[in-house]
The first five atom37 places (N, CA, C, CB, O) and aatype in JSON, in Angstrom:
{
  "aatype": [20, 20, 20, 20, 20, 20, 20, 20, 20, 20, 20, 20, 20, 20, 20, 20, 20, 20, 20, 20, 20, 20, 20, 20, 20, 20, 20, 20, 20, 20, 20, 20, 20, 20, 20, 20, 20, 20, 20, 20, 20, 20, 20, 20, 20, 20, 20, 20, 20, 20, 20, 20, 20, 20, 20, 20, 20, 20, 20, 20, 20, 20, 20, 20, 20, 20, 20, 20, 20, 20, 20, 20, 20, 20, 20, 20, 20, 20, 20, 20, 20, 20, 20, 20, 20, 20, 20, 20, 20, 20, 20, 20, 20, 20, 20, 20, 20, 20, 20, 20, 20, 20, 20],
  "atom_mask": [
    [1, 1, 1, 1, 1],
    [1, 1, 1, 1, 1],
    [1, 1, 1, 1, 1],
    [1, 1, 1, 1, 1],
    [1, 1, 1, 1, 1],
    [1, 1, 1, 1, 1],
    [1, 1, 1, 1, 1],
    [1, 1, 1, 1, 1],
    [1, 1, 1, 1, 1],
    [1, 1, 1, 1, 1],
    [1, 1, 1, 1, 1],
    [1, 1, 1, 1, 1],
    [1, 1, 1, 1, 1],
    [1, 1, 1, 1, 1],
    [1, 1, 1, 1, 1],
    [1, 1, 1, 1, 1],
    [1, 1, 1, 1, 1],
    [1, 1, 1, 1, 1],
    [1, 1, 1, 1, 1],
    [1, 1, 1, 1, 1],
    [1, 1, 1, 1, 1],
    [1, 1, 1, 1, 1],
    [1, 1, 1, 1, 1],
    [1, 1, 1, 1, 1],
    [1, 1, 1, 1, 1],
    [1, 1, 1, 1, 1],
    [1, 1, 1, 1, 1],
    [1, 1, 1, 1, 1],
    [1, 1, 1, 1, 1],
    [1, 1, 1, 1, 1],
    [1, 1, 1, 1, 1],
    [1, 1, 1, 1, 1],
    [1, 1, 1, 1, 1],
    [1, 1, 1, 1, 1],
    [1, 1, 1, 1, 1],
    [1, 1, 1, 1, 1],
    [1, 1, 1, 1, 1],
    [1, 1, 1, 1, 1],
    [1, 1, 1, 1, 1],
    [1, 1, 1, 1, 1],
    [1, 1, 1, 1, 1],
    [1, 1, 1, 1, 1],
    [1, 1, 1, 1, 1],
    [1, 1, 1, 1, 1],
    [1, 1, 1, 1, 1],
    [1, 1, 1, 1, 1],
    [1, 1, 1, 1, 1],
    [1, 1, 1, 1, 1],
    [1, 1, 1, 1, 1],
    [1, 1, 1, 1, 1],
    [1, 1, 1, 1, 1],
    [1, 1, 1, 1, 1],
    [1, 1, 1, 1, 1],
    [1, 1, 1, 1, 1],
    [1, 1, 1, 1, 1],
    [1, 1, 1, 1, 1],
    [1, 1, 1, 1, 1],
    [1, 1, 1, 1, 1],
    [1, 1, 1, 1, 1],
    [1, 1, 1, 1, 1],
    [1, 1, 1, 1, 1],
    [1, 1, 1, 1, 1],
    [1, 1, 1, 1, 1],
    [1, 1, 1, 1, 1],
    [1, 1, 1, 1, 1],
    [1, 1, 1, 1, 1],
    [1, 1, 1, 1, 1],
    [1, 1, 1, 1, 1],
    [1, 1, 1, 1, 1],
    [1, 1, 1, 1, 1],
    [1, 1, 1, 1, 1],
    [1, 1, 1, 1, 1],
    [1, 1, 1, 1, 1],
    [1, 1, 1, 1, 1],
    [1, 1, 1, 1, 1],
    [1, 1, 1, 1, 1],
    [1, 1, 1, 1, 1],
    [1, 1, 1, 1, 1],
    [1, 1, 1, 1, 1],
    [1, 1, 1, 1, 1],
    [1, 1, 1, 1, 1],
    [1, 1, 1, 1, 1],
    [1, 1, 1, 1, 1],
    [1, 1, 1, 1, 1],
    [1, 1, 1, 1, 1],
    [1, 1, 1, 1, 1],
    [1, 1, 1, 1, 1],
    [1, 1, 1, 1, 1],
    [1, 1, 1, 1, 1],
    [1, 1, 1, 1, 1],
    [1, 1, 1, 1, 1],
    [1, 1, 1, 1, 1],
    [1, 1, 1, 1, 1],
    [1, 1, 1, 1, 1],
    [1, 1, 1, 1, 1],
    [1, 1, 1, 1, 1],
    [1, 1, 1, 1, 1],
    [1, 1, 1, 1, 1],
    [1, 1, 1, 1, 1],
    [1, 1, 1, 1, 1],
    [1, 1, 1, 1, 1],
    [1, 1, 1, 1, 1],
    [1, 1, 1, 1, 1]
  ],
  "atom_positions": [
    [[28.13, -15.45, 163.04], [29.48, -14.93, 163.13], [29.86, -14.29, 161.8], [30.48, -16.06, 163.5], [29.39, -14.8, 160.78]],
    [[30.66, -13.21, 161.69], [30.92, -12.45, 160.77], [31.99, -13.65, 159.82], [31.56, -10.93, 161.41], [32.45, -14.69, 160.29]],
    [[32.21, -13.07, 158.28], [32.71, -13.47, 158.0], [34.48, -12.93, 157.55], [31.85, -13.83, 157.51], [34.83, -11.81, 157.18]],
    [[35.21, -13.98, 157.71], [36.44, -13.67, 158.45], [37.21, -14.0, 157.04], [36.84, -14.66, 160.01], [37.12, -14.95, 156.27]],
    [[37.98, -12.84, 157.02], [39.46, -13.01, 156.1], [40.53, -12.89, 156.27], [39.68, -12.46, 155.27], [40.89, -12.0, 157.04]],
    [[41.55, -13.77, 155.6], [42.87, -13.7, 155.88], [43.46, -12.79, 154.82], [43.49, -15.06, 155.93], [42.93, -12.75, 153.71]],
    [[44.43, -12.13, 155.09], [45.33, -11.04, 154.7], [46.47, -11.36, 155.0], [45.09, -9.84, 155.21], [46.81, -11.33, 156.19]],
    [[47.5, -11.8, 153.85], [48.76, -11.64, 153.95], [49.42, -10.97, 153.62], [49.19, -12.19, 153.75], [49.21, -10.53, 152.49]],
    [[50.76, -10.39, 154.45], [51.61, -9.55, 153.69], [53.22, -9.4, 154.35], [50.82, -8.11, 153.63], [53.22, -9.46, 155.58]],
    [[54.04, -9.3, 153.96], [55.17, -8.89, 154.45], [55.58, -7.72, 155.79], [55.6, -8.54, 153.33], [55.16, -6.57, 155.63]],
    [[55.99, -7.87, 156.44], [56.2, -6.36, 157.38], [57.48, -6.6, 157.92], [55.02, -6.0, 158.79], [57.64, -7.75, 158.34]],
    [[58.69, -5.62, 158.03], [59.96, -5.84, 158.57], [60.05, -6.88, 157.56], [60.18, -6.18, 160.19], [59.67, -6.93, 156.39]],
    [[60.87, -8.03, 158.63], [61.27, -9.73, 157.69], [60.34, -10.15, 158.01], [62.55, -10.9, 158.01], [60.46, -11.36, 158.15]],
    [[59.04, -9.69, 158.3], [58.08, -11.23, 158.82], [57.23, -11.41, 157.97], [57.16, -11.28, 160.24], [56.7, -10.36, 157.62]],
    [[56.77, -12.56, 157.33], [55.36, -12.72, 156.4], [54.49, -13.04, 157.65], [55.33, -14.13, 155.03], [54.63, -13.98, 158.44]],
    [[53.47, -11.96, 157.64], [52.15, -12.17, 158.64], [50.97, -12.77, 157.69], [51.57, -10.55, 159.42], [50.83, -12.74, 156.46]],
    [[50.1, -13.37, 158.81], [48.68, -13.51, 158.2], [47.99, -13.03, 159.12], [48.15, -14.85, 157.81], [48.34, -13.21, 160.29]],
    [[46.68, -12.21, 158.77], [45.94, -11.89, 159.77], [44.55, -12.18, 159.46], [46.16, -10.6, 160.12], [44.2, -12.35, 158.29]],
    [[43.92, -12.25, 160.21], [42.32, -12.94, 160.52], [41.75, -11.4, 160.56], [42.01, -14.11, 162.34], [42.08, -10.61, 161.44]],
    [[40.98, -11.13, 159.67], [40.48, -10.08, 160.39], [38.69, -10.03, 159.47], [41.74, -8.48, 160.22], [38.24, -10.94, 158.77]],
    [[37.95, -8.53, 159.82], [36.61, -9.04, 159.49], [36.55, -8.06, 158.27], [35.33, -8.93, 160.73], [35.5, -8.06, 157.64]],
    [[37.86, -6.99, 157.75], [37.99, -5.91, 156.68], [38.69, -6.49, 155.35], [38.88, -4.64, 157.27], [39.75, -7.09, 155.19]],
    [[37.65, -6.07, 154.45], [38.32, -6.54, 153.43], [39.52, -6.09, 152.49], [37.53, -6.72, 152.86], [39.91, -4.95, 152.69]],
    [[40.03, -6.69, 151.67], [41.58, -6.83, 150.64], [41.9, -5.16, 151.19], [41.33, -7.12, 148.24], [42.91, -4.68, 151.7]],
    [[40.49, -4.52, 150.82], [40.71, -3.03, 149.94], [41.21, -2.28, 151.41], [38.9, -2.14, 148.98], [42.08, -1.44, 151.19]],
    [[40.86, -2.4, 152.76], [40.97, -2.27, 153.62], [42.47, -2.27, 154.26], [40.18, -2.92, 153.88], [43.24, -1.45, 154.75]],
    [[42.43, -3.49, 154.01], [43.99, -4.14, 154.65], [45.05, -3.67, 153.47], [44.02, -6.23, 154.81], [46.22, -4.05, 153.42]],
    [[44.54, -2.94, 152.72], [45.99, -2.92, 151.74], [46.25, -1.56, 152.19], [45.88, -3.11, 149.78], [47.41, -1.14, 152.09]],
    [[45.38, -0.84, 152.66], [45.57, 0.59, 152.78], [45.92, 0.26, 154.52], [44.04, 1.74, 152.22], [45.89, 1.43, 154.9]],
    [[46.12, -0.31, 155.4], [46.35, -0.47, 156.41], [47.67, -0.68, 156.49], [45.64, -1.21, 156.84], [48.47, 0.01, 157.13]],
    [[48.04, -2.18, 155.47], [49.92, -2.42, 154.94], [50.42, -0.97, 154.7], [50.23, -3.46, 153.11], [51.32, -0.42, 155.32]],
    [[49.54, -0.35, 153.5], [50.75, 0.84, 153.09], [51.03, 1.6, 153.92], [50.53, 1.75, 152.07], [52.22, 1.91, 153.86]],
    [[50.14, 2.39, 155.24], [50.25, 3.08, 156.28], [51.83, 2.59, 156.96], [48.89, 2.81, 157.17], [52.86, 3.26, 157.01]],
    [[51.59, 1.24, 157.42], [52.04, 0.79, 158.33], [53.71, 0.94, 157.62], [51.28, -0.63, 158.76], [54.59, 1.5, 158.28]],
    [[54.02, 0.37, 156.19], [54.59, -0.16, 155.99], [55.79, 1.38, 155.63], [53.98, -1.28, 155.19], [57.02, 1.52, 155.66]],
    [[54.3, 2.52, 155.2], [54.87, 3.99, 155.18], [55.91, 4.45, 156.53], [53.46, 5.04, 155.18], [57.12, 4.65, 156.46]],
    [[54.85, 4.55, 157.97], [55.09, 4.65, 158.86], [56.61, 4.22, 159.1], [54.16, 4.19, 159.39], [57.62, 4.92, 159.0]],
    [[56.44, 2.28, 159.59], [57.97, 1.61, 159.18], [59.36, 2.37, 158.47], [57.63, 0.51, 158.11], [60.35, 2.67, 159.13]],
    [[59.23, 2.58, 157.15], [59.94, 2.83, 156.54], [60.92, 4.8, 157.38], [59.0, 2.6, 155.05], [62.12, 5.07, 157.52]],
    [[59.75, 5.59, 157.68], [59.77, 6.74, 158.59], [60.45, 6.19, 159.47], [58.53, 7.34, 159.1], [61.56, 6.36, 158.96]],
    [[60.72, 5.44, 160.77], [61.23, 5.42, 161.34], [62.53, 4.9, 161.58], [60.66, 5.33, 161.67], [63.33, 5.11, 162.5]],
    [[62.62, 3.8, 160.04], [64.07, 3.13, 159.85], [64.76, 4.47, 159.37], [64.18, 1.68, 158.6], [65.98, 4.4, 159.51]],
    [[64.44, 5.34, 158.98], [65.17, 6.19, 158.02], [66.01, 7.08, 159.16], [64.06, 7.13, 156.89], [67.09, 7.67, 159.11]],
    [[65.01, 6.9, 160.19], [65.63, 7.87, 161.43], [66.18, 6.87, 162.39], [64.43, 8.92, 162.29], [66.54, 7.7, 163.23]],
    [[66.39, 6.16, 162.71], [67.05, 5.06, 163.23], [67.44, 3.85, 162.31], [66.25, 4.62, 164.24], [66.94, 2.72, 162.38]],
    [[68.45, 4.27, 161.43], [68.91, 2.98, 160.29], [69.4, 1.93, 161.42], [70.46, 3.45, 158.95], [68.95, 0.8, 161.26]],
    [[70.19, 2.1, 162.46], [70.87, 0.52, 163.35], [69.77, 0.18, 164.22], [72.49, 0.72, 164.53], [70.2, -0.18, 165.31]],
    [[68.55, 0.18, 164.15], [67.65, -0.21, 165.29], [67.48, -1.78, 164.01], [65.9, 1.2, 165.86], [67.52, -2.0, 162.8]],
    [[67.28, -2.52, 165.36], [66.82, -3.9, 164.28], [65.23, -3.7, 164.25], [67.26, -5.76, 165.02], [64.69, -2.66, 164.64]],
    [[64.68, -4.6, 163.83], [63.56, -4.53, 162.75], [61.97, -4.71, 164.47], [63.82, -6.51, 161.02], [60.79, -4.41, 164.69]],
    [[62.68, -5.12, 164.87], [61.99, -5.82, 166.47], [62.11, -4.23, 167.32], [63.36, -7.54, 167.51], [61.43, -4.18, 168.34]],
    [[62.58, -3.51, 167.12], [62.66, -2.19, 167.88], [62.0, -1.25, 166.99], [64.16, -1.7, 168.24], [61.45, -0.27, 167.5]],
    [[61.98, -1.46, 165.43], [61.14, -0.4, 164.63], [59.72, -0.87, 164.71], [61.6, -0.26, 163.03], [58.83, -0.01, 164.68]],
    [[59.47, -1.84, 164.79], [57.94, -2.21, 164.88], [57.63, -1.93, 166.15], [57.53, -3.7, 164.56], [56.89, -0.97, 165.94]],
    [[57.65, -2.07, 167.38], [57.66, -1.58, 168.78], [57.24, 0.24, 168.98], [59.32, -1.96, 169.35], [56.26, 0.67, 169.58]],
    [[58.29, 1.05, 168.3], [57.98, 2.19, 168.07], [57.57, 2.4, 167.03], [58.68, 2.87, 168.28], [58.05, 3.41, 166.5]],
    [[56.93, 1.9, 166.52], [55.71, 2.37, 165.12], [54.1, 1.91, 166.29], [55.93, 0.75, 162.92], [53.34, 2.79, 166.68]],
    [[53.93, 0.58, 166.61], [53.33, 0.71, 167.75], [53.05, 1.89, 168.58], [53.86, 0.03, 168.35], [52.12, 2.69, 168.45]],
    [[54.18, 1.89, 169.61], [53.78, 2.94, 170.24], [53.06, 4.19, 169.57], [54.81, 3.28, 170.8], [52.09, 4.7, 170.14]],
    [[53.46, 4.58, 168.58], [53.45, 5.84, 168.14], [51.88, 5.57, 167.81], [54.6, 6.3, 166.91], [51.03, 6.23, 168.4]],
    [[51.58, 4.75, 167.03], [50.26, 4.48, 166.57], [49.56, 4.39, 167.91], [50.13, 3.15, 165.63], [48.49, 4.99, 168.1]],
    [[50.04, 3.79, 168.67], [49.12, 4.17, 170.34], [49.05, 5.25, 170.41], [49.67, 3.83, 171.81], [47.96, 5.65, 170.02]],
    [[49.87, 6.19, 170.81], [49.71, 7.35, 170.98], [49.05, 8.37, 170.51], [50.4, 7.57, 170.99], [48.59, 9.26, 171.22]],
    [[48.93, 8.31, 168.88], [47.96, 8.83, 167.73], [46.73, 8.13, 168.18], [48.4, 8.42, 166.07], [45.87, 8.98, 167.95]],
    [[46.25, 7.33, 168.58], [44.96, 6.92, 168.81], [44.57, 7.21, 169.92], [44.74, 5.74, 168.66], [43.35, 7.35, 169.9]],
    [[45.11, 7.44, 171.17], [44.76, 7.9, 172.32], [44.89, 9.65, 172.46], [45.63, 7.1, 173.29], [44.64, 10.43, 173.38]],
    [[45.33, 9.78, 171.28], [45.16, 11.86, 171.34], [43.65, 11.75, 170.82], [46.52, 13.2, 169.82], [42.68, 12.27, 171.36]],
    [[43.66, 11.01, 169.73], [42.13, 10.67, 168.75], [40.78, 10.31, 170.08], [42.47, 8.71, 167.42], [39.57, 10.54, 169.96]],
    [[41.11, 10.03, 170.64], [40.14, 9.58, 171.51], [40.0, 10.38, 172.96], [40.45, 8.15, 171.72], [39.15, 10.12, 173.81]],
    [[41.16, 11.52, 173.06], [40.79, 12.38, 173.85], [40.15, 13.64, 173.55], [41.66, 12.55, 174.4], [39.53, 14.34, 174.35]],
    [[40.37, 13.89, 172.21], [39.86, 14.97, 171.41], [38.36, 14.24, 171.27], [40.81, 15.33, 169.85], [37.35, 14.87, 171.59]],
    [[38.31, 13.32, 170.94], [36.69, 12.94, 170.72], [35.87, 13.17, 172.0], [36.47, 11.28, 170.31], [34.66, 13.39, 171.98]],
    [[36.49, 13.12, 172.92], [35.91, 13.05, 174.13], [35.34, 14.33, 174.99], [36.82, 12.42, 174.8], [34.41, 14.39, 175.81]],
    [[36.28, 15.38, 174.49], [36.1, 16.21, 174.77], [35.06, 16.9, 173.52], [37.27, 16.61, 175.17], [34.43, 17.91, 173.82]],
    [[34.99, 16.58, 172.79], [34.22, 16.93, 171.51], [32.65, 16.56, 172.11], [34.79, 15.9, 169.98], [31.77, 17.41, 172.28]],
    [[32.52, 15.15, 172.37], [31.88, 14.61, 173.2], [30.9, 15.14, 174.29], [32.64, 14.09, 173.59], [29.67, 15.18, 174.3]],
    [[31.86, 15.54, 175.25], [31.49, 16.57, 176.53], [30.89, 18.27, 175.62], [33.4, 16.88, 177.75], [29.77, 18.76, 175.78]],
    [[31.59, 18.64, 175.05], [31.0, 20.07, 174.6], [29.48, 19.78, 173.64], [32.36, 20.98, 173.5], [28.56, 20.59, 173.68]],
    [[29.43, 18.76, 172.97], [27.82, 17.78, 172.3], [27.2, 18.22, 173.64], [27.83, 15.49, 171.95], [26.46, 19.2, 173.76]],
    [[27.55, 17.43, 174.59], [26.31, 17.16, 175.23], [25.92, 18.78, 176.19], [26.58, 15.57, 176.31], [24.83, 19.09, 176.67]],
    [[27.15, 19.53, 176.21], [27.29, 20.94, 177.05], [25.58, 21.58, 176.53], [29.04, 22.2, 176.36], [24.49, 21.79, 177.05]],
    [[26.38, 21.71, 174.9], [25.26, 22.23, 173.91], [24.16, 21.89, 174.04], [25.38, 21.99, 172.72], [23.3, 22.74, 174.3]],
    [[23.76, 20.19, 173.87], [22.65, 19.5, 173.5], [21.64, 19.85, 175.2], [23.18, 17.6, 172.99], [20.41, 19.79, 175.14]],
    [[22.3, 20.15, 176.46], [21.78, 20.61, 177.93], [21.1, 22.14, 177.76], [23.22, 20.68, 179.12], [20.02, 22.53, 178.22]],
    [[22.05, 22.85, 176.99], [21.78, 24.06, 176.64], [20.68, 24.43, 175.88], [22.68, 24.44, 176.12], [19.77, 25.09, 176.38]],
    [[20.67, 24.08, 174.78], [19.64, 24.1, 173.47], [17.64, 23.15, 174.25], [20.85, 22.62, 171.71], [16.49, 23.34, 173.87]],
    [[18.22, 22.26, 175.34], [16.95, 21.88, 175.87], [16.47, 22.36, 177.3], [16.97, 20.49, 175.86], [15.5, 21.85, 177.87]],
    [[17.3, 23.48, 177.86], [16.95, 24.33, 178.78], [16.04, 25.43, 177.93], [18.26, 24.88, 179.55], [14.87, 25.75, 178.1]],
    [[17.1, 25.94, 176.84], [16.04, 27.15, 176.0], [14.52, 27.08, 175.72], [16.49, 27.32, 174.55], [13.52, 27.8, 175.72]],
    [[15.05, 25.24, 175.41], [13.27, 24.98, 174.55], [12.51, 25.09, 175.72], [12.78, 23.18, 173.65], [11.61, 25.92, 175.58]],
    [[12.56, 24.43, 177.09], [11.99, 24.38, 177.77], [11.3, 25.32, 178.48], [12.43, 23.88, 178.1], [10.15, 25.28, 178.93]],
    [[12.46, 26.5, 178.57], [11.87, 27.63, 178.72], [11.04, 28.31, 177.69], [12.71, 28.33, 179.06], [9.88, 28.65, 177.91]],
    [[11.61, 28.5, 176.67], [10.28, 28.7, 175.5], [8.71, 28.11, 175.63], [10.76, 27.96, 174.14], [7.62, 28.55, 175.29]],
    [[9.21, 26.78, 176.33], [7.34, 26.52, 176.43], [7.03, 26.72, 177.72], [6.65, 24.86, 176.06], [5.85, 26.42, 177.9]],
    [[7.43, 27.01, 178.45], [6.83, 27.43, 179.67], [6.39, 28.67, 179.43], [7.67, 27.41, 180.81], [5.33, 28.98, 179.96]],
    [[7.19, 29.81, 178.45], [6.23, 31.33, 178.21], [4.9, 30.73, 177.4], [7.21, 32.79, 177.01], [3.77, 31.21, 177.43]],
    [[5.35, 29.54, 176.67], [3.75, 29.18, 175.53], [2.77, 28.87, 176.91], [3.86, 27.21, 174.06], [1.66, 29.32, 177.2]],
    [[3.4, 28.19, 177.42], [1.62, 27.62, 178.28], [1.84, 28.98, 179.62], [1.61, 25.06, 179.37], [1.45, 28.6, 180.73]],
    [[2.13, 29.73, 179.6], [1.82, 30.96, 180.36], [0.77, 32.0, 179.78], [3.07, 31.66, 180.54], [0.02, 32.83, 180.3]],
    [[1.07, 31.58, 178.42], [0.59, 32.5, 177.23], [-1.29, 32.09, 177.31], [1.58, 31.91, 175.38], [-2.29, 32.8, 177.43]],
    [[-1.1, 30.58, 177.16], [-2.01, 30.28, 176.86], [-3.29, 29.88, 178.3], [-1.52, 29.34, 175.92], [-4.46, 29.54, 178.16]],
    [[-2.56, 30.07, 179.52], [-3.18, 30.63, 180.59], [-3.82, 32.42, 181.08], [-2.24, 30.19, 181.37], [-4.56, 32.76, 182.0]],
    [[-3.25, 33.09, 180.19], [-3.4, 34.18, 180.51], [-4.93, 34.41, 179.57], [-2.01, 35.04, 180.25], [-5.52, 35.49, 179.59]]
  ]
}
């Protein structure tokens, strides 16, 4: 089993701990994102309580990850378009070699 660290830190009012398998250097740059993010959305909703800014920092971070993963996907599909393409050519390339080398 990997080995597991705890990470504490403040977010909204809550002191979290989290279990996770990334280290300090990791999770600190994960807090500042988050804590960046956070701060972005209180600024645009100052009366939302702290339980509604974390919810839509969520979402939003869903949403950024599921564009991320449709773009990959399609990135994905055009790899393999290519990689079908590039091994039809070869294939045909050796079919003129051993034509060649029948003649």
């Amino acid at each position: 089993m990997a080995n597991l660290n705890r990470y504490k830190f403040t977010f909204g009012d809550k002191q979290l701990t989290l279990t996770t398998e990334h280290d300090n250097l990791f999770m600190e740059e994960i807090e500042r994102i988050a804590q960046e993010k956070y701060q972005a959305i209180k600024e645009k909703m100052p009366t939302a309580d702290s339980e509604t800014l974390a919810l839509l920092l969520a979402i939003n971070a869903l949403s950024v990850q599921l564009k991320r993963e449709m773009e990959h996907e399609k990135v994905e599909a055009e790899l393999a378009s290519m990689k079908e393409k590039v091994l039809k050519k070869n294939v045909t390339l050796l079919d003129l070699d051993e034509l060649e080398e029948l003649s």
